[in-house]
C-alpha positions in Angstrom: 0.0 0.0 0.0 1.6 3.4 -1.6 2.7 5.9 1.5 0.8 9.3 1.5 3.2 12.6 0.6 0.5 14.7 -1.1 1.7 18.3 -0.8 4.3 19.8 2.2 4.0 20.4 6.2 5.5 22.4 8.7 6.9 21.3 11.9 8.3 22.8 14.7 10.7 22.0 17.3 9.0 20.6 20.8 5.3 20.6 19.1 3.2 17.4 18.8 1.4 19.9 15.8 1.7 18.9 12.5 0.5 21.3 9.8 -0.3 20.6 6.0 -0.3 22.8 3.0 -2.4 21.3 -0.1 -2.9 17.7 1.9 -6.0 16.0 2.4 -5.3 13.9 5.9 -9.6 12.9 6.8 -9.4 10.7 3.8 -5.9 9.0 3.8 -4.4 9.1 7.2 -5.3 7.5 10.1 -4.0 7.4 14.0 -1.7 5.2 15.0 0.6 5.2 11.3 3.7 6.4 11.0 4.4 10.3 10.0 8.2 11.3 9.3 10.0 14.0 7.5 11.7 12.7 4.2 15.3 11.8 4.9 14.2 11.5 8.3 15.4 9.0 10.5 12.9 9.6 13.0 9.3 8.2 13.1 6.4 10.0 15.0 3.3 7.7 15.8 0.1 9.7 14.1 -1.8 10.4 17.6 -4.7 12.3 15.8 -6.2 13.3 12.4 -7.6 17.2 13.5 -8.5 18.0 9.7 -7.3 17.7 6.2 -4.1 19.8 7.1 -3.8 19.3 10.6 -2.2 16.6 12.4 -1.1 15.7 16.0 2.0 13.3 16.7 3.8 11.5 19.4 6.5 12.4 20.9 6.6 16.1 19.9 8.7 16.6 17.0 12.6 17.0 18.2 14.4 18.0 15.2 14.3 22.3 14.3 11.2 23.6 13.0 10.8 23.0 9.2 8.5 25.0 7.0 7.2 23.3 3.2 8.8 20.1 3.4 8.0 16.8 2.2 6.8 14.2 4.4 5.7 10.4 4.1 2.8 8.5 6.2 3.6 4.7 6.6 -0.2 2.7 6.4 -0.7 0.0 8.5 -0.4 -3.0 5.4 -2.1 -6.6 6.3 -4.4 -7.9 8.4 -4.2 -5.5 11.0 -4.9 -2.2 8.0 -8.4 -3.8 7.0 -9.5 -4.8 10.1 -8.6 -1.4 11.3 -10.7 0.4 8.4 -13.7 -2.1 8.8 -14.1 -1.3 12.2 -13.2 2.4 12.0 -16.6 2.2 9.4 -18.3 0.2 11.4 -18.0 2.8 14.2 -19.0 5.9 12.2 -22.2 3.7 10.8 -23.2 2.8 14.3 -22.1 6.7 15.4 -25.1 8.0 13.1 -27.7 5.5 13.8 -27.1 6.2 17.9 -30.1 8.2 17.7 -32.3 6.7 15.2 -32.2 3.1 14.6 -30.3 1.7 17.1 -32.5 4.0 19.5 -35.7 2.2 17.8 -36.5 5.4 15.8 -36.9 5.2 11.9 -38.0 7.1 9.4 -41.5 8.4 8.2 -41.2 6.0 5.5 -44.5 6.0 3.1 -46.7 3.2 1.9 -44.1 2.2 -1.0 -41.5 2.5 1.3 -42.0 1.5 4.4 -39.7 2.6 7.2 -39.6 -0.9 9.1 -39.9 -3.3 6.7 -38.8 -7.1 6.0 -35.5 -7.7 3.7 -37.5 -10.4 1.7 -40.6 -8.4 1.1 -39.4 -4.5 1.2 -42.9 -2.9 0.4 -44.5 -5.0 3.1 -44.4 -2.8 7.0 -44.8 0.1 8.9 -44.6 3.9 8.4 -45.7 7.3 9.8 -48.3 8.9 7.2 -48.5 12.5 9.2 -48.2 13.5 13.1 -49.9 10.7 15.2 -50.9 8.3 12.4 -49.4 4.9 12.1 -50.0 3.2 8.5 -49.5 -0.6 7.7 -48.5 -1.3 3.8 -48.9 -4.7 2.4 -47.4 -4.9 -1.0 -46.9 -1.1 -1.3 -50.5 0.1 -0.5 -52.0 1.4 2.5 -54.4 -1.6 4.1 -54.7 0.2 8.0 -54.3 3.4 9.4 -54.3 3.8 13.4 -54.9 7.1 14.7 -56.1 8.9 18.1 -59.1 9.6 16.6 -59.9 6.2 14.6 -58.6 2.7 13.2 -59.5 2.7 9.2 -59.0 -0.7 7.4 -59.4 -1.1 3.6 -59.4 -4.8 3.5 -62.0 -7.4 4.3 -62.1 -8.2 7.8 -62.1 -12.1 8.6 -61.3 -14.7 11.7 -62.7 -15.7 14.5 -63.5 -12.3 15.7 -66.2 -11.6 13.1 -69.3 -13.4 12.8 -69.4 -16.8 11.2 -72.7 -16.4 10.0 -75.6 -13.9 10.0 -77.1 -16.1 13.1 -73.7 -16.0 15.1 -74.2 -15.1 18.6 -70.3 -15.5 19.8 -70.2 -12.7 22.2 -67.9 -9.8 21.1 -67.2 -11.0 17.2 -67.8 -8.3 14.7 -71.4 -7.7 13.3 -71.1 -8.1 9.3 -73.2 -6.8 6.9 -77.0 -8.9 7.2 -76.5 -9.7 10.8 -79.6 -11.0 12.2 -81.3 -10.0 8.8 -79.8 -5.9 9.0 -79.1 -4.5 6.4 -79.3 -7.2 3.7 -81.6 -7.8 0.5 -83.8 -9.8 2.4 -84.4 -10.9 6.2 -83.2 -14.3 7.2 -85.1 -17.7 6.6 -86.8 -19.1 9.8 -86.2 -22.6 10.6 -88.3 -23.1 13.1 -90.6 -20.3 14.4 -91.5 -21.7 17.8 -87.9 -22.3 18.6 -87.2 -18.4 17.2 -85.0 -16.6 20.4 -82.8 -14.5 18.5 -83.6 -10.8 18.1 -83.7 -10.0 14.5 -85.4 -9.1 11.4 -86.4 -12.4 9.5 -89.0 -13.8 7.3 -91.1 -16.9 6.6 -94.3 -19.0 4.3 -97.3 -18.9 5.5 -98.9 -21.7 6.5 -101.0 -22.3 3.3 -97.6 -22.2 1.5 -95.5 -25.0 -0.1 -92.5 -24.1 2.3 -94.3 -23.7 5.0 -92.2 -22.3 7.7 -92.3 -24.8 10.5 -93.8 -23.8 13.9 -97.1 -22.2 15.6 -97.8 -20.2 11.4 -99.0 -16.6 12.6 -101.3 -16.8 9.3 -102.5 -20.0 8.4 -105.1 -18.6 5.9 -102.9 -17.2 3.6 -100.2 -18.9 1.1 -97.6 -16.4 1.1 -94.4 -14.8 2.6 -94.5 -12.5 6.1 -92.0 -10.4 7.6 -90.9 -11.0 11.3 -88.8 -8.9 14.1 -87.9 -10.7 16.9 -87.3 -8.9 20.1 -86.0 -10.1 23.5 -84.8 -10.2 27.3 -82.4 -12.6 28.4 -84.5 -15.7 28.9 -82.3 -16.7 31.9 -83.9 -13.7 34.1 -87.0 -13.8 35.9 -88.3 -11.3 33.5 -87.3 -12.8 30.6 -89.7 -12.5 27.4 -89.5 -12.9 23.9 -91.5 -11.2 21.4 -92.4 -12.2 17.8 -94.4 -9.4 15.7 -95.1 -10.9 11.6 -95.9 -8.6 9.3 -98.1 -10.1 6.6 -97.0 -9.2 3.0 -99.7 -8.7 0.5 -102.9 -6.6 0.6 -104.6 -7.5 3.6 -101.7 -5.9 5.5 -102.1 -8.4 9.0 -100.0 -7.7 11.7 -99.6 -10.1 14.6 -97.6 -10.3 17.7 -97.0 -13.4 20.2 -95.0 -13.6 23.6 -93.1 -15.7 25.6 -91.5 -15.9 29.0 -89.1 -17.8 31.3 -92.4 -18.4 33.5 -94.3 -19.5 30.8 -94.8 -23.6 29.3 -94.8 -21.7 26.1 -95.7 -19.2 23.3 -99.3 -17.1 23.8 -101.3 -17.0 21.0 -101.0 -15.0 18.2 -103.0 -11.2 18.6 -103.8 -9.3 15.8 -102.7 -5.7 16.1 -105.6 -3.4 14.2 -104.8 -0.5 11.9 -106.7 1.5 9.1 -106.3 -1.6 6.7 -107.8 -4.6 9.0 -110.5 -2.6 11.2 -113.2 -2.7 9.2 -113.7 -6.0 7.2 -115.2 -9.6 8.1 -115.2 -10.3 11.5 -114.8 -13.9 12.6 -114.3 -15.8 15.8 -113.2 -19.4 16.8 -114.3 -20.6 20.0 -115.6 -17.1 20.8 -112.1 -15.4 20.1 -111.8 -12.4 17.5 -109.7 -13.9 14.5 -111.2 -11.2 11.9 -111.8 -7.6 11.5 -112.6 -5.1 14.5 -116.1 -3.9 12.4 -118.1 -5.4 9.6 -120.7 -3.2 7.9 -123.1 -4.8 5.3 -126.2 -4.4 3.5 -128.5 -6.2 1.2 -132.4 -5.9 0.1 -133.4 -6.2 3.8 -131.8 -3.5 4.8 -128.1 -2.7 6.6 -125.9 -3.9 9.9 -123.2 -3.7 11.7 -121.1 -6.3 13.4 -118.5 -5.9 15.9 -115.4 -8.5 17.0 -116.8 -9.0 20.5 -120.2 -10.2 18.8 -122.4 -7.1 18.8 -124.8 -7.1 16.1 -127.3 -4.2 14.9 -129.5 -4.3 11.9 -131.8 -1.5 11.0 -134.5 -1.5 8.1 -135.6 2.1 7.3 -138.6 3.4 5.2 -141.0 0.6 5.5 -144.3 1.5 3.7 -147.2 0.6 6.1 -149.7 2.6 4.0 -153.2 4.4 5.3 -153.5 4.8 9.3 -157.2 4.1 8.6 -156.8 1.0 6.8 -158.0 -1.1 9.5 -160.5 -0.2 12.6 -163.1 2.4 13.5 -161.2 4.6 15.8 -162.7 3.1 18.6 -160.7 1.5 21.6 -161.6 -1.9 20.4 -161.2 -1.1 17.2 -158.6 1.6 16.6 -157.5 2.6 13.2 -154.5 0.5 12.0 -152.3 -0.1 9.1 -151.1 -2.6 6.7 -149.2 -5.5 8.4 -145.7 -5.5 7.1 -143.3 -8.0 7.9 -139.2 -7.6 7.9 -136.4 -10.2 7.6 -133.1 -9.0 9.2 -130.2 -8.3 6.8 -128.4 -10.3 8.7 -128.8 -13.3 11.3 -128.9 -13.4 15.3 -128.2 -16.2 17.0 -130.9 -15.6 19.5 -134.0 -13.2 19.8 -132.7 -9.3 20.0 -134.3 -6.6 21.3 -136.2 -4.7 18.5 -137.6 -1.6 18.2 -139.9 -0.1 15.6 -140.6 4.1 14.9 -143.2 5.6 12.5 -143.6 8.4 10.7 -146.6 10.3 9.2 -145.7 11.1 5.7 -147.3 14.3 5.8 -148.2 17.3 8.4 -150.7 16.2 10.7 -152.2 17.7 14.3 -151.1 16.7 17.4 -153.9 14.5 17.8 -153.3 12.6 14.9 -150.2 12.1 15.6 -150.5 9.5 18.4 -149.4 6.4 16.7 -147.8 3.1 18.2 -146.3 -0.3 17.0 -148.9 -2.7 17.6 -147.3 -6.0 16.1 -149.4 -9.3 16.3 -145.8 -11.2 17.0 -143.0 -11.1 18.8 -139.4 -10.8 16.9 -137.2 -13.8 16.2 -133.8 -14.4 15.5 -134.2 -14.1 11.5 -137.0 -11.4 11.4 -140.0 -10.0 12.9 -143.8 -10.6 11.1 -147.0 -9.0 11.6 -145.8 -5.0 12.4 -148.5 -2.6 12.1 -149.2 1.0 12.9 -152.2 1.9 15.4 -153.8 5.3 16.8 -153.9 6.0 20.1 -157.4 8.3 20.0 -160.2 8.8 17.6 -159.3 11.4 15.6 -160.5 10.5 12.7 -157.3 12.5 10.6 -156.0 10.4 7.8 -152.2 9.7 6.2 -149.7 7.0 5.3 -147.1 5.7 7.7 -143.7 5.1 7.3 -141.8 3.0 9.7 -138.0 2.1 10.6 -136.9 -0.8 12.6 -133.8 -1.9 14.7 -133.1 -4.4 16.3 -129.5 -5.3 18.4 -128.5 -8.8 19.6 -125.3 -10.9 18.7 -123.9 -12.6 16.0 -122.6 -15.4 18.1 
């Protein structure tokens, strides 16, 4: 290895200074080689490398001073010269990462980049997007950023934290999009409706359907689909309960609702809850229970009623003809004047005798007098009709005019 004499040096007697005009010493000289004047016989050990034209030696320099002369520097040849110089790097390397990553502190980085990464898979790690975010890059593109204020991922989240299925109950797994029927196209299938715990929105056939859906069916008249929302309490507690509330699709929009408890053997019946669609229509009953409408109104050619869900029926016939007050009688107290018999048939059925009324009308303006009239039927009503009404004064006055009458009559249905 060549000796270093790059331009001249002044030295003076009794100084351990060394001072260089036009050399470069950082780069090519190092402590502990050999500095000497040319035709020197004395070597001075190289003690330290101040600056490119500074040097300090050991002992201090005994000859007389010297101004622009030439000088050699012996390198350390061998072994000993690169294993000097490797470790020499090796210090300066680990002098500039004291602070950073030998400290544990990197670089920002960026997604490409990322300041901790893996040597087999450089775009795969860690980096700092901006003050107090940390981003994860997984073939050079952001997949999660963790902030103070919020943990973004842009991938699919899977495992065994996240629901299995839309049903999954696993206590603290991650809801997924359709859990328990939210949010999806379309609620989710029942399997079995009396064994139905789960709070959720679901859906199921109605009974009259091909898929049936299995279980106590909310609507067994009808052959198509219904909505259900399941609601519930723990059923572990005392005051556990359950609650199951179809919706039926279609135009007769039927809602019913059913319970269950941790007291209870099992589910209540099924209760219809009314609105402006199922009030008024056919009522029904089974085994003197409601299963219809709230109100059913009707009419035909004997006139119009009214039925209600707790059996309540009223029929009323209105402008029955009767005819002359004088057809009949002599206006006598055995014979009175009376009208035509008429005879009604209710519009609809009781199933016993009701209580009837009827009311008349003169047809035109009449005294006082004349118009004392009274129902004087030769029978008594039944449960299909009442026969033999007719209309009958009171007095004598002799005053004559057509009646009309109006009947009702209230009683059940069943």
């Amino acid at each position: 290895m060549a000796w270093y004499k790059t331009g001249s040096v002044s030295v003076s007697n009794g100084s351990a200074t060394v001072t260089g005009t036009g050399t470069a010493f950082v780069q090519n000289v190092k402590v502990g080689q050999e500095f000497r004047l040319e035709g020197g016989s004395v070597g001075y050990e190289i003690t330290g490398v101040v600056g490119d034209t500074a040097l300090t030696i050991s002992p201090a320099y005994l000859g007389s001073s010297q101004s622009g002369q030439s000088y050699a520097v012996a390198p350390l040849v061998g072994f000993y010269q690169r294993a000097y110089d490797a470790l020499e790097g090796a210090i300066s390397q680990w002098s500039s990462m004291l602070d950073g990553p030998l400290a544990g502190r990197f670089g920002n980085g960026s997604a490409g980049q990322p300041a901790v990464s893996f040597e087999g898979e450089t775009t795969l790690g860690w980096f700092r997007k901006a003050a107090g975010q940390l981003g994860a890059a997984v073939g050079g593109v952001q997949r999660v950023l963790l902030s103070s204020a919020a943990l973004k991922i842009d991938v699919p989240i899977t495992g065994s934290a996240v629901q299995s299925n839309a049903t999954d109950t696993t206590a603290g797994c991650v809801l997924t999009t359709g859990a328990f029927g939210l949010g999806a196209d379309a609620g989710i299938l029942i399997g079995n409706l009396d064994t139905l715990y789960t709070s959720g929105f679901y859906y199921g056939f109605s009974a009259s359907h091909a898929s049936a859906t299995p279980g106590d069916n909310p609507f067994p008249e009808y052959g198509g689909a219904f909505a259900l929302i399941c609601t519930n309490s723990p059923l572990g507690t005392v005051d556990g309960y359950v609650t199951q509330t179809a919706y039926n699709f279609g135009t007769n929009a039927k809602v019913k609702v059913r319970t269950i408890s941790t007291a209870a053997t099992g589910w209540s019946e099924w209760r219809e809850l009314y609105n402006a669609e199922t009030v008024l229509g056919t009522v029904s009953q089974d085994g003197g229970v409601p299963t219809g409408a709230v109100i059913e109104r009707g009419s035909n050619a004997n006139g119009e009623y009214v039925r209600f869900a707790d059996g309540t029926q009223i029929c009323t016939i209105a402008g029955l003809d009767f005819g002359s007050i004088k057809t009949n009688g002599s206006g006598t107290y055995a014979y009175p004047y009376t009208s035509d018999l008429v005879s009604v048939t209710w519009p609809a059925a009781f199933v016993g005798v009701p209580a009837a009324s009827v009311n008349f009308t003169p047809d035109s303006v009449v005294g006082i007098a004349g118009r004392s009239i009274t129902a004087s039927p030769y029978q008594a009503p039944t449960a299909t009709g009442w026969g033999s009404l007719r209309a009958s004064k009171t007095n004598g006055d002799t005053t004559d005019f057509d009646v009309t009458g109006s009947v009702i009559a209230t009683g059940r249905w069943f």
